[in-house]
N, C-alpha and C positions, 0 to 999 in steps of 0.2 A: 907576512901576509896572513896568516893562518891568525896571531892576536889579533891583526885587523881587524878579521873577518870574525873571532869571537865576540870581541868589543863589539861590532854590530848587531850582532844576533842578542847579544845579552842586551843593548839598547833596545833593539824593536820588542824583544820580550815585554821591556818594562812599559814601553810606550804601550802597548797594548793590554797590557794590564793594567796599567793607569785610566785609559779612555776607554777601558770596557763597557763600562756603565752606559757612558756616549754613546757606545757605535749601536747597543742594544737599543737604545731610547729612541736613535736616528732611522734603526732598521724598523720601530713599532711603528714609529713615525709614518715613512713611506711605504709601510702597507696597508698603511690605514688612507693614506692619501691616492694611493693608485685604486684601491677599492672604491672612495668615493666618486674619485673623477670619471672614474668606467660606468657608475651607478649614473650620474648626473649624465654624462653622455648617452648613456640607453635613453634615458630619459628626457634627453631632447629629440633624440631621433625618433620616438615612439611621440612627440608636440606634447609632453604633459606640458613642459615647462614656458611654450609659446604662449600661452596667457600671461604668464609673470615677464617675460622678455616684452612684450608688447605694453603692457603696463607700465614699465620701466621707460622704455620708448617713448609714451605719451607726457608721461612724466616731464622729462628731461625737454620734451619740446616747451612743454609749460613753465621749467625753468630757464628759459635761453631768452636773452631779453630780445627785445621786439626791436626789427629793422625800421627806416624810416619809409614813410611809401615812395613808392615806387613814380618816376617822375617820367614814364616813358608810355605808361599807360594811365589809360581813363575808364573807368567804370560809369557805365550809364545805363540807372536802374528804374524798372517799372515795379512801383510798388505800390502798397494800398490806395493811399492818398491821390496819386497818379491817377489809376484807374476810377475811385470817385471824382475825381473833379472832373475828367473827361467823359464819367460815363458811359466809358464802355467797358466790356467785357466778354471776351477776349479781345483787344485794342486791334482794331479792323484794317485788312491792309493797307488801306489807303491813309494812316495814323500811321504807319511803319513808314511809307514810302515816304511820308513828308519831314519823319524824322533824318531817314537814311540822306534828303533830299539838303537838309538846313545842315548836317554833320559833313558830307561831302563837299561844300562849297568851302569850308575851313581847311584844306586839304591836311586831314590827316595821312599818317601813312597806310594803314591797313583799318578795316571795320568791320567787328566780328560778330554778325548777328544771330545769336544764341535763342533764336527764336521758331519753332516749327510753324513754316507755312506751307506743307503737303499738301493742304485743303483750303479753298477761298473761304477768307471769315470777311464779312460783313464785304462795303463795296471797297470799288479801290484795284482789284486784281489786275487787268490788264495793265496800268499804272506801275503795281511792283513788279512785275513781270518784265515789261519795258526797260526801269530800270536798271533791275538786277543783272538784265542781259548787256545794258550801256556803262555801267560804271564798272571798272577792274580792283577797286578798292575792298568790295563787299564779297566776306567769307562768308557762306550760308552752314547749315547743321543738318545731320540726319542722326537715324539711331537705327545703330546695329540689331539685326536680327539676333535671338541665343539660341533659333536653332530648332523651335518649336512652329508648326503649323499655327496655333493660333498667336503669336509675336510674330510677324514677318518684318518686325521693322518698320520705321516712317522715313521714308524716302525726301531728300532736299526742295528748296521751293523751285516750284517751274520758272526758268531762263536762267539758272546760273550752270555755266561748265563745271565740266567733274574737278578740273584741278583748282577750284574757289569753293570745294565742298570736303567738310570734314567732320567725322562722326564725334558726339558730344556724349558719347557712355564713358562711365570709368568703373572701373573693379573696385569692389570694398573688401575688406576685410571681416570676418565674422564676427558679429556686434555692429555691423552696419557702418563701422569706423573708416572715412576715406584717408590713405594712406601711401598708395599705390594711383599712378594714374599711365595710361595708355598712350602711346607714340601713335605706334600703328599697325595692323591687325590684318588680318584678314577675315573676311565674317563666314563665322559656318555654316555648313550645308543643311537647308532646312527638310527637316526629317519627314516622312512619307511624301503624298502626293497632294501638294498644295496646290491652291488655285490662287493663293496670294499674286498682288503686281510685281513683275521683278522691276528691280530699283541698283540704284548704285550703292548701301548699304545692306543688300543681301542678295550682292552678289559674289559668289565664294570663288570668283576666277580673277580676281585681282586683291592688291592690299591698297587700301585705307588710309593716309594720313590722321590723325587726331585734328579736331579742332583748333586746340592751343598749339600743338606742333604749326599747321599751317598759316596761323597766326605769327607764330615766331621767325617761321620763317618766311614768309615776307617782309618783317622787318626786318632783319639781318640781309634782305638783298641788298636793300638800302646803303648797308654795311660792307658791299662786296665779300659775303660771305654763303657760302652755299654748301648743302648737304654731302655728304660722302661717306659710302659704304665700306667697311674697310672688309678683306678675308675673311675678317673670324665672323663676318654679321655685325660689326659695334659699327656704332652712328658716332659720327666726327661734323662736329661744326667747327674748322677753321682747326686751331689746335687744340679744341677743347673736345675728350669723349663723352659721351653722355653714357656712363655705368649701366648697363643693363641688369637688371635685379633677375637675379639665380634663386632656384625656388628654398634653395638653406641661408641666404645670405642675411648678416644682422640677428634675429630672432627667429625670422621665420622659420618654418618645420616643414617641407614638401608642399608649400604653397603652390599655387595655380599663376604661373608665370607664363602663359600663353601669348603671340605677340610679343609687341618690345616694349617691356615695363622700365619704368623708373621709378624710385623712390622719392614722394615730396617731399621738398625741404621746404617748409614752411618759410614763410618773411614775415609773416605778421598776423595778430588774431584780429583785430580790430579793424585796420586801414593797411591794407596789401598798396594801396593805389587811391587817388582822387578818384572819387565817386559824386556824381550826379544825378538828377531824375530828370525823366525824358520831359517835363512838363516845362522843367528849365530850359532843354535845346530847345522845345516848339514855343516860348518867350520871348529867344535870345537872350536868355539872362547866364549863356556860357562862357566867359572868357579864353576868344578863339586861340589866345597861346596854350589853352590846356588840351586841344585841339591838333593844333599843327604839326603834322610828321609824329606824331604817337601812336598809339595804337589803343582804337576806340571799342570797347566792348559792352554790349547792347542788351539785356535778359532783364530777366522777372528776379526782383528778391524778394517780392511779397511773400509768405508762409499760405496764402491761399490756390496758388503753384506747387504744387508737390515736389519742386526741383530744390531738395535742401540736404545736406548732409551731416553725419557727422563726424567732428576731426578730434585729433588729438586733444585741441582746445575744451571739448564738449564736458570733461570730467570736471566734475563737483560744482557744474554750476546750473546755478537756477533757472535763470535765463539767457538769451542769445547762445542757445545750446548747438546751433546749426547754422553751417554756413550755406549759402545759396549758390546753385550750380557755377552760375558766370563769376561770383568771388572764386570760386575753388579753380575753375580756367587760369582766371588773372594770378593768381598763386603758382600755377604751371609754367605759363609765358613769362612772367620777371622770376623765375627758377633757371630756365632757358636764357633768357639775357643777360641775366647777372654772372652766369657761369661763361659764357662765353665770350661776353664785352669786361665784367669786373671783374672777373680772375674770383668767383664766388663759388669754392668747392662745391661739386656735386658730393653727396652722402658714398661715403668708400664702405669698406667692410674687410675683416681679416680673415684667413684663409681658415680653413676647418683645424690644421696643423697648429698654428698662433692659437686659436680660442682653446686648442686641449691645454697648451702650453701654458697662458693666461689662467685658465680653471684649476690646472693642477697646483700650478702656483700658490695662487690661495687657499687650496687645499692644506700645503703643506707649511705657510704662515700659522693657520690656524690648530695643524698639530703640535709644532714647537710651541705657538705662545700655550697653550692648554698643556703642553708636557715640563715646562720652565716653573710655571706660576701654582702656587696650591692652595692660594687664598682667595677666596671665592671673591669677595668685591673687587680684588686687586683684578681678579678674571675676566669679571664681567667687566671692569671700566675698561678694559684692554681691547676687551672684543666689540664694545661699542665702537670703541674710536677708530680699530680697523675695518669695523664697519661703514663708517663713513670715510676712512680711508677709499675704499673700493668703489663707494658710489661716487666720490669726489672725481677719482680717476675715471672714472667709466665718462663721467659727465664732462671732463675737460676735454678728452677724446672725442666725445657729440660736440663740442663748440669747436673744435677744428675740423669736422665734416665727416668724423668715424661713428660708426654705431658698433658697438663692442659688445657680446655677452656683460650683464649685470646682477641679473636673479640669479646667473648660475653660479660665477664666483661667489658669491655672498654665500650660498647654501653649501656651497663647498668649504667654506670660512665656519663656517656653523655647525656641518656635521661633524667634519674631522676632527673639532675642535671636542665634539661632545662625546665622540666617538674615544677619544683619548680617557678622557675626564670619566668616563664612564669604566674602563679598560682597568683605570689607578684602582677605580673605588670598588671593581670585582676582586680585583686578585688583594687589596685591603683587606675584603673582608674574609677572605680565606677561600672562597667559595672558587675562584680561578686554580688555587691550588690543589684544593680534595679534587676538583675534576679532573683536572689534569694527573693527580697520582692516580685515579681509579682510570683514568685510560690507558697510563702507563702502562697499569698494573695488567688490564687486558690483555694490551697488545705484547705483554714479556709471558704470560702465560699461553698467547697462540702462538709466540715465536719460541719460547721455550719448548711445548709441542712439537712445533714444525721442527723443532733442533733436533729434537729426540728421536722421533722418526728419521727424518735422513739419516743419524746415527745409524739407528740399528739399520736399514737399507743397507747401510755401509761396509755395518759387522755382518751382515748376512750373507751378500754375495763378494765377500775376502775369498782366500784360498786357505788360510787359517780355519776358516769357522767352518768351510766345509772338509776341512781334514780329518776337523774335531766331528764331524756328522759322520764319517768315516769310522774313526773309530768305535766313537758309540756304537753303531754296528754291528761292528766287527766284537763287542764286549757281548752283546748281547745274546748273538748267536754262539757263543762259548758257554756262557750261563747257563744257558736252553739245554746244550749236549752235555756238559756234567749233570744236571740234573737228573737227566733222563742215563747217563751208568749210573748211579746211588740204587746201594738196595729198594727193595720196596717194606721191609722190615722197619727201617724207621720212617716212613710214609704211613704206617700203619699206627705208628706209636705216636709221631705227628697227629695222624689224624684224630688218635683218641684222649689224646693230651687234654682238651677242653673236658672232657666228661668226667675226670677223676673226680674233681670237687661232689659231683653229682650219683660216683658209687659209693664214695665216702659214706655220703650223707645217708644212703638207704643201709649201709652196713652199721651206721650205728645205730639205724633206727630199728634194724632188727635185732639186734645186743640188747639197746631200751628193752624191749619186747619181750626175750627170752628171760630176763634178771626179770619184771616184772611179773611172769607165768609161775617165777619160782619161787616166789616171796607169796604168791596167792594158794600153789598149792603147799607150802609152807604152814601157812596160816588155816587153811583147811585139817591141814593134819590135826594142829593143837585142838584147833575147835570140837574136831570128833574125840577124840581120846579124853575130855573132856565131860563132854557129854555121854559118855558108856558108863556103866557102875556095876557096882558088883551084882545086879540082878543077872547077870549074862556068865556070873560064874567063869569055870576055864575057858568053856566055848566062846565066851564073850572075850574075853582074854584074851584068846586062842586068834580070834579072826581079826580084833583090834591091833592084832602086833601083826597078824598077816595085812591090815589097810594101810599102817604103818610103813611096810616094810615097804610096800607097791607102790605107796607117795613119794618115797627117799628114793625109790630108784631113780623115780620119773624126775625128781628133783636135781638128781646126782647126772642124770642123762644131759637134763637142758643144761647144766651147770660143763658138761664137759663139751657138749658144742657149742657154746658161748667160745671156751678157751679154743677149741678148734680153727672158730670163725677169726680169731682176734690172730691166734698164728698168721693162718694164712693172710688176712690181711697185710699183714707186716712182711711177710715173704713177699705177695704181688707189688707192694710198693718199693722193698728193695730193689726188684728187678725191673721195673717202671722207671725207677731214677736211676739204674746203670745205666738202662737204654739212652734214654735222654741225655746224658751226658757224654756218650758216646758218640752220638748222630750231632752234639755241638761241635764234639772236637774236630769231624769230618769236616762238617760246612768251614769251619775257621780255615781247616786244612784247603778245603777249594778256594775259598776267596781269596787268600793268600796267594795259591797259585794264579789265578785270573789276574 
């Protein structure tokens, strides 16, 4: 067992020695891909990145080819031409009632008039009123108060019941993009003390149906199919949910999901549905099978109505940049039918957990291919191509009903990628390395400190090092007390020891001195005896051997304290250097002893 278990060891050694390189390359790898994907993530949570998701968004709708219209509803539109040829403006009720009046004999199934009549325009009024209150067919509109004393909201046409009345607001998106649209709400509490009329769109004690909701759903009664609230709050028509859009789901960043939102799925930029002009119905020049049991919807598409929007469709074009209220309804209602009669996904979305997982991923595609490749063209065609790799993916996921992160993987594909390629060409050029030995070098000179200290910490408080504190001590105060028995005799020769040099020097200066005094009166002598002559006779004679004899003394004196001086010198320094060597052999003698 014991070879066995060498044989193994000595295998994983070499495996691991082998695939060194690897696991190094794999580990830069995924820290450079957990870095980005944490980055990219702060950065949706903070919505930098909801401009680019939503642009992506718009995209992908403009690439999804276009459904055929819709065969269940009818558009019937008041538009320029319409209003010239009839002449009026704003088309007066009694022109709606004759419309509602020629569209109801064709028995559609539901008729959705997308038209504010809160206030009598021209004649005609008791007419729609009458009406609206006899036929069950006609959905009427209001519009939500936002909440403000002067918006109170416009309140439905007088004689239609609350449950054939349904608000016609939808949420945009910033940039005015319609994208989101409304089920049904409740409307808020309007702020200070209004004198506004309370109405059944701002009033904040009940919720709201949407317009195209109540739309939709009248025609699925048809269907024996009818509404249901489930537990969580989700809307169930039949077995189909309607997704309720969460304020992170898709792109979006802590959007305003107030109410129960959905996300449109568009069916078409052109032709959502056959469309009409009312000038057609009040002819008869409608063919009543586009009529019967559909569902007819009534509005302004003129651009001199300020009910227009804009969608996805709106980017990069010149014109028909805006779709018109009652188009964008009809786009809501066959979103609602096609989901729950043709099995036509509603728009899904992957959990926050899935898009890290998804982000990181490409993250770490784009560090390997930038850690394998070192040829720039070969680089750059590579990351093109998983470039559209990833929108390829992102966009076949939109044609089966998912909206997926797409800016973010890419940029995750991009950075890590560059982030690598940048990492090679630092420590290439050496500049990765001097940094790294000069931090080294730092952090082994504060740990080498730090080591050195806790050492001596170490040595300090041992039972060694204070024994040796002990001793010392105990040396010192022994030092002290010999010193103090030693005579004071060579304490004295100690202490004059420095000064010899310095008697020296005055004793030979007075030697110079005295030999100098002796040689002048020397020379004084010859000079006089010299200078005497025989005019001075024996007298002169007489006292020249007597100044003579007086200079020789004086000469013979200084000459013998010279030698005096020179003895005794030589005796004091005898006895100077006995001492001295005396008072050495002592000390050697104590420190020996100690």
């Amino acid at each position: 067992m014991s070879k066995i278990s060498n044989k193994i060891r000595s295998a994983v050694a070499q495996l691991s020695q082998m695939y060194k390189p690897s696991l190094a390359l794999a580990k830069s790898v995924l820290i450079a891909s957990a870095a980005v994907t944490l980055s990219l993530m702060g950065a949706r949570h903070l919505g930098i990145l909801e401009p680019l998701e939503l642009s992506a968004y718009d995209q992908m709708v403009r690439w999804r080819p276009e459904e055929q219209p819709d065969s269940r509803l009818l558009v019937v539109g008041i538009t320029e031409a319409d209003i010239q040829k009839l002449n009026q403006w704003p088309i007066s009720d009694r022109k709606i009632a004759e419309i509602l009046q020629k569209l109801d004999k064709m028995q559609p199934a539901v008729i959705g008039l997308d038209v504010l009549r809160d206030v009598p325009l021209g004649d005609g009024r008791e007419e729609l009123t009458k009406l609206l209150q006899k036929s069950d067919r006609i959905i009427g509109v209001c519009l939500v108060t936002d909440g403000s004393p002067d918006n109170p909201g416009s309140p439905p046409a007088p004689g239609l019941p609350e449950n054939r009345v349904g608000f016609a607001d939808f949420g945009v998106d910033p940039g005015g993009i319609l994208r989101r649209a409304l089920l049904f709400m409740k409307p808020p509490t309007i702020k200070g003390n209004s004198s506004a009329q309370k109405h059944l769109c701002n009033d904040d004690s009940q919720v709201l149906y949407s317009f195209n909701l109540q739309l939709a759903l009248r025609y699925l009664q048809g269907q024996k199919i009818s509404p249901q609230l489930a537990p969580d709050q989700s809307l169930w028509l039949g077995k189909t949910k309607l997704k309720q859009l969460a304020s992170n789901d898709g792109g979006y960043t802590n959007t305003d999901v107030r109410g129960y939102q959905i996300l449109i799925n568009y069916r078409s930029r052109r032709q959502v549905a056959n469309q009409v002009r009312i000038t057609d119905v009040l002819e008869g020049k409608v063919d009543p099978k586009l009529v019967k049991d559909k569902i007819v919807l009534i509005g302004y598409t003129t651009e001199t109505v300020k009910d227009l929007f804009y969608t996805p469709y709106s980017g990069r074009q010149q014109s028909n940049q805006f779709m018109p209220g009652i188009v964008a309804h009809a786009q809501v209602v066959s979103q609602i039918l096609s989901a729950v009669l043709d099995n036509r996904p509603m728009l899904w979305f992957w959990s926050e957990w899935a898009e890290i997982l998804w982000i990181s991923g490409w993250s770490i595609v784009g560090g390997t291919l930038a850690s394998r490749m070192a040829h720039p063209a070969k680089l750059t065609v590579t990351f093109a191509a998983m470039l559209s790799g990833c929108c390829a993916i992102g966009f076949g996921i939109f044609l089966l009903g998912g909206w997926v992160p797409v800016a973010a993987p890419a940029l995750a594909l991009i950075l890590t990628g560059g982030s690598i390629v940048s990492a090679e060409r630092f420590n290439k050029a050496g500049y990765g390395k001097a940094i790294s030995d000069r931090v080294k070098q730092v952090f082994k000179i504060e740990i080498d400190q730090a080591k050195k200290e806790q050492q001596v910490a170490e040595i300090t408080e041992s039972d060694f090092f204070k024994e040796l504190q002990q001793k010392k001590d105990k040396l010192r105060i022994s030092k002290q007390e010999t010193s103090e028995k030693t005579p004071s005799e060579p304490q004295e020769i100690t202490a004059s020891t420095p000064e010899l040099p310095k008697a020296e020097s005055q004793t030979d200066e007075y030697l110079a001195q005295l030999q100098e005094k002796a040689k002048q009166q020397k020379h004084r002598a010859t000079v006089t005896e010299s200078e005497s002559g025989s005019q001075t006779g024996a007298i002169n004679a007489g006292s020249g051997a007597s100044s003579a004899e007086t200079q020789h003394d004086e000469f013979s004196d200084l000459q013998t304290k010279a030698k005096q001086m020179r003895q005794r010198r030589g005796a004091q320094k005898m006895i100077k250097d006995e001492k001295i060597d005396s008072l050495t052999d002592k000390e050697d003698v104590g420190g020996k002893e100690e």
